[in-house]
C-alpha positions in Angstrom: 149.8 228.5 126.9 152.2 226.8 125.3 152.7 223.1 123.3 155.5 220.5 122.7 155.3 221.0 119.2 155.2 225.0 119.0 154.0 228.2 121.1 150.7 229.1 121.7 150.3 232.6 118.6 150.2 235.7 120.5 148.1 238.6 119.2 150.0 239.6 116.1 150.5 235.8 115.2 146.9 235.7 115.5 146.0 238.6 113.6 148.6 237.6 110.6 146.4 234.2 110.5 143.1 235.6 110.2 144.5 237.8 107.4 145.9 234.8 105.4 143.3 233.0 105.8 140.8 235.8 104.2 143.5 235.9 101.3 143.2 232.1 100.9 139.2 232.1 100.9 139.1 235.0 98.7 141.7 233.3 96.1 139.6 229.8 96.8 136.7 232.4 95.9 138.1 233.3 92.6 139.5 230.2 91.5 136.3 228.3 92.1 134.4 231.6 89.8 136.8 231.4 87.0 136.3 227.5 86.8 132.5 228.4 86.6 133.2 230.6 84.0 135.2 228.4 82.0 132.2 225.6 82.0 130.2 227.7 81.2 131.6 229.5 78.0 132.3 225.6 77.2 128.3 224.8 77.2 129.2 222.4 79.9 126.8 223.7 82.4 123.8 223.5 80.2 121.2 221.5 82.0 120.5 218.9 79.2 124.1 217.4 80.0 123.3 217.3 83.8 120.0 216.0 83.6 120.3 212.3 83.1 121.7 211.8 86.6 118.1 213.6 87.6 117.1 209.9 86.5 116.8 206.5 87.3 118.1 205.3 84.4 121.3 206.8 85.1 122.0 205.4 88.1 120.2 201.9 87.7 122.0 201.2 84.6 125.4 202.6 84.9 127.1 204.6 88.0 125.3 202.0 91.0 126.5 198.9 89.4 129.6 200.2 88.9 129.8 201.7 92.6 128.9 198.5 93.7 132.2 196.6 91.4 134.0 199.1 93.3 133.0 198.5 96.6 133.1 194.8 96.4 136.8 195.2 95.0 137.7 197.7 97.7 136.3 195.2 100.6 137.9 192.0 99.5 141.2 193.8 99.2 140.9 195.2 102.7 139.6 192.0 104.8 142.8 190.0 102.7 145.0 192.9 103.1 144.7 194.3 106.4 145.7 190.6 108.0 148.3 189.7 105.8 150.0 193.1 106.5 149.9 192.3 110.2 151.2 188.7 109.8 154.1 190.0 107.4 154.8 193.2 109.7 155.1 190.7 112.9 157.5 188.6 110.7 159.8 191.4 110.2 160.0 192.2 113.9 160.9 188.1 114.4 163.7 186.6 116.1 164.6 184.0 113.6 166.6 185.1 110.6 164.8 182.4 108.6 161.0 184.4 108.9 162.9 187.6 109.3 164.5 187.9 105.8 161.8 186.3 103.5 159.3 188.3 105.5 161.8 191.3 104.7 162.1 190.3 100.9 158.2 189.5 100.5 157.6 193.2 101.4 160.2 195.3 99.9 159.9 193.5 96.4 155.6 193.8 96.2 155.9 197.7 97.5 158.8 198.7 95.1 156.3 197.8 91.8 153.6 199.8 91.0 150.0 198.4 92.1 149.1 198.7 87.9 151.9 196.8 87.2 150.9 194.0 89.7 147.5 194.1 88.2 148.9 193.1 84.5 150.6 190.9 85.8 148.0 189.4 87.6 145.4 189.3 84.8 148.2 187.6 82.9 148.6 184.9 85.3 145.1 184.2 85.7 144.8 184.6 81.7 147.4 182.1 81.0 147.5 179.7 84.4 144.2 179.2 85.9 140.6 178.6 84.6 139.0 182.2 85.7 136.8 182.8 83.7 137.3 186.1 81.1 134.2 187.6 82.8 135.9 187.4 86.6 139.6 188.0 85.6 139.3 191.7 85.9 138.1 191.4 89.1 140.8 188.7 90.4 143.4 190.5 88.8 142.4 194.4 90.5 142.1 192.8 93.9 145.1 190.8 93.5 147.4 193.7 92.5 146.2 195.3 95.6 146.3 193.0 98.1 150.1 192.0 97.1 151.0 195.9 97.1 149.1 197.4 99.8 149.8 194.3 102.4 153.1 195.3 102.3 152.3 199.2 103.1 150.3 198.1 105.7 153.1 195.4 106.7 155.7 198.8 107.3 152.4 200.4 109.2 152.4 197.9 111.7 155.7 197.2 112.0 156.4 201.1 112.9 153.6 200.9 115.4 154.5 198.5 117.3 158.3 200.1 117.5 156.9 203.2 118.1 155.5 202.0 121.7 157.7 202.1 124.4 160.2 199.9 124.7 159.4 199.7 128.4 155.9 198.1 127.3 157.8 194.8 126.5 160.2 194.9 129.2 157.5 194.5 131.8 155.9 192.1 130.1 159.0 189.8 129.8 159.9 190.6 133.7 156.2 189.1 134.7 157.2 186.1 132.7 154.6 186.6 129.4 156.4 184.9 126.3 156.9 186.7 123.2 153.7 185.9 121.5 151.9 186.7 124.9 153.3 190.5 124.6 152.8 190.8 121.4 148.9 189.9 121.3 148.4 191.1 124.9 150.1 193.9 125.1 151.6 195.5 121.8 149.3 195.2 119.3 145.9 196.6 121.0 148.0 199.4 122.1 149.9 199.9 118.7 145.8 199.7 116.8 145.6 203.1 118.1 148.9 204.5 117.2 148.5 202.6 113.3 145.0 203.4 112.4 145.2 207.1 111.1 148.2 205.8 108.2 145.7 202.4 107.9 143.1 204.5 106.9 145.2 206.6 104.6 146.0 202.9 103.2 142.1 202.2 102.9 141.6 204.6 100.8 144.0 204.3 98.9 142.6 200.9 97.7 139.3 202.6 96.9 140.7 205.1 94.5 142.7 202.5 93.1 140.2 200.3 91.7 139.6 202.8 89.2 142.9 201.4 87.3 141.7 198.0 86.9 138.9 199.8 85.3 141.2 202.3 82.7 143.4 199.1 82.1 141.5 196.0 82.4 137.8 196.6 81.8 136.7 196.0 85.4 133.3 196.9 85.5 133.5 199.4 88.6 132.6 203.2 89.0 135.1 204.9 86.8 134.7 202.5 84.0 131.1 202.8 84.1 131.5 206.6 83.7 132.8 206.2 80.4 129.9 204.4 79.3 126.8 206.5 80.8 129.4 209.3 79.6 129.1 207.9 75.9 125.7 207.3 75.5 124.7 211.0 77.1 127.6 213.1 75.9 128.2 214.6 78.9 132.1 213.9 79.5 132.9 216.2 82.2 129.2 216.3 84.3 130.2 212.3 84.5 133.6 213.5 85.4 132.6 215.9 88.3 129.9 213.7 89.3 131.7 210.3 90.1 134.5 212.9 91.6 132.2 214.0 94.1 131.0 209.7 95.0 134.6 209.4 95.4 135.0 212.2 98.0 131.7 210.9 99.6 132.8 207.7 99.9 136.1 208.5 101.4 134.3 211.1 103.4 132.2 207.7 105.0 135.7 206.2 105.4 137.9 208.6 107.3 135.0 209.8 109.7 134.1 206.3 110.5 137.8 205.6 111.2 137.9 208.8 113.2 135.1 208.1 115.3 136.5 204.3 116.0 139.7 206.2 117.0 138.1 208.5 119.5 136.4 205.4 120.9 139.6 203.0 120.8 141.3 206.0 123.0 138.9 206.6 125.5 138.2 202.7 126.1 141.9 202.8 127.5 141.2 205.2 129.4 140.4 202.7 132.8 141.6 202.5 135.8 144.8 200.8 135.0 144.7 197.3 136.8 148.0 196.0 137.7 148.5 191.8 137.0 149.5 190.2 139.7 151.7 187.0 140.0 148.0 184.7 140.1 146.9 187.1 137.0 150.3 186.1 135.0 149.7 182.3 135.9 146.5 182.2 134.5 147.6 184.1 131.1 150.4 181.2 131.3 147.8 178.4 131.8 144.4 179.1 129.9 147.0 179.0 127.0 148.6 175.5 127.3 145.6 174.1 128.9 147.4 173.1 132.1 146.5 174.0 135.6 146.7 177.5 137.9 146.5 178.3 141.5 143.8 180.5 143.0 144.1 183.4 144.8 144.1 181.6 147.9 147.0 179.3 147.2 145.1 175.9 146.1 145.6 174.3 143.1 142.5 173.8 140.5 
């Protein structure tokens, strides 16, 4: 059995992967042991240092109200992100040089600078031009710096999905008489969600993991930042460490298998039975969107 990509391993190839594969266990094995070791000669396994997240205290105080900064960063990024992205991808794809270019520019120039960078800049502008208070700049200026930078990823997602469909998708459409926007929102994007969703859920996370630099450069209040401080008063600098690691890889965990499973349902929604639009179908696409009249299947007019 055979694929597009490669050949189906025979029994040699199979038996030369099951012995790398022991090799890479074996050498995760060790690797894992020696960095147990390490922690331990170092006193940092000592159960006084892991303790305090055992407690309440711990987690009412510092790492849940920080989690809780980082989620509310992460989400008001994505739901201002994820459509901006879309509007700025469909820009790029337009007709008219005069959305084309500035569409164009908009994107290139906010995913050439760094998303810290954008963040300074941010808190600056909110410092110096607004009246955002010193207590809510941190947060303006994190989900600011990623909206600007991660809109324009996402604007190159969608753009690349929707080319990535057959061109024969919008040729129909135009030879059943939908317009432009009609394709696009009809036919293109639903079918390019599926295609785009795997590199906008790379994107996703991404913002999550990036909140942690408005907390190392701007004092935002979220998970990372709050490490420091539980970190400070409990002197346990790399527990804190491996501990907020692991609500990172949880939380992302949450993310990607969430996204998988919408994926898996996405794909097999389309698969139906394929109806084909007929010449009353494309008059009533044509009609419920100026609001003007369409015949019936029998030939009258409504």
């Amino acid at each position: 059995m055979t694929s597009v990509l490669y050949d189906a391993p025979g029994p040699k190839a199979k038996r030369r992967n099951l012995i790398l594969s022991v090799v890479f266990l074996v050498l995760l094995a060790l690797l894992l042991w020696w960095v147990w070791q390490v922690l331990d000669d170092k006193g940092q396994l000592e159960w006084s240092l892991w303790k305090p997240f055992t407690t309440s205290e711990a987690w009412t105080t510092y790492l849940l109200p920080g989690l809780a900064d980082t989620l509310k960063a992460a989400a008001l990024a994505m739901v201002i992100a994820l459509p901006l992205g879309a509007v700025l991808g469909i820009a790029r794809m337009s007709d008219h040089r005069w959305v084309r270019i500035p569409a164009g520019a908009v994107v290139e120039f906010f995913r050439a600078i760094p998303v810290l960078l954008l963040m300074l800049f941010a808190n600056e502008f909110f410092a110096r031009s607004t009246d955002v208070t010193s207590e809510d700049r941190p947060l303006y200026a994190v989900v600011t710096g990623l909206v600007l930078y991660n809109a324009s990823v996402l604007a190159e997602v969608v753009r690349a999905g929707i080319l990535a469909l057959p061109k024969g998708q919008s040729e129909a459409a135009q030879a059943i008489g939908l317009r432009k926007s009609q394709t696009m929102s009809s036919i293109l994007l639903p079918q390019a969600v599926t295609v785009m969703l795997p590199a906008i859920v790379s994107q996703l996370v991404v913002i999550v993991k990036d909140t942690a630099l408005g907390g190392v450069m701007l004092g935002f209040t979220e998970l990372l930042n709050s490490r420091a401080t539980l970190a400070a008063n409990y002197a346990n600098v790399i527990p804190s460490f491996i501990v907020v690691a692991l609500i990172f890889i949880v939380l992302n965990f949450i993310l990607t298998s969430f996204a998988s499973w919408l994926e898996g349902r996405l794909r097999r929604s389309k698969r139906s039975t394929g109806a084909v639009l007929g010449p009353d179908d494309v008059d009533d696409l044509n009609a419920a969107e100026v609001g003007g009249t369409h015949k019936t299947g029998g030939g009258g007019v409504v």
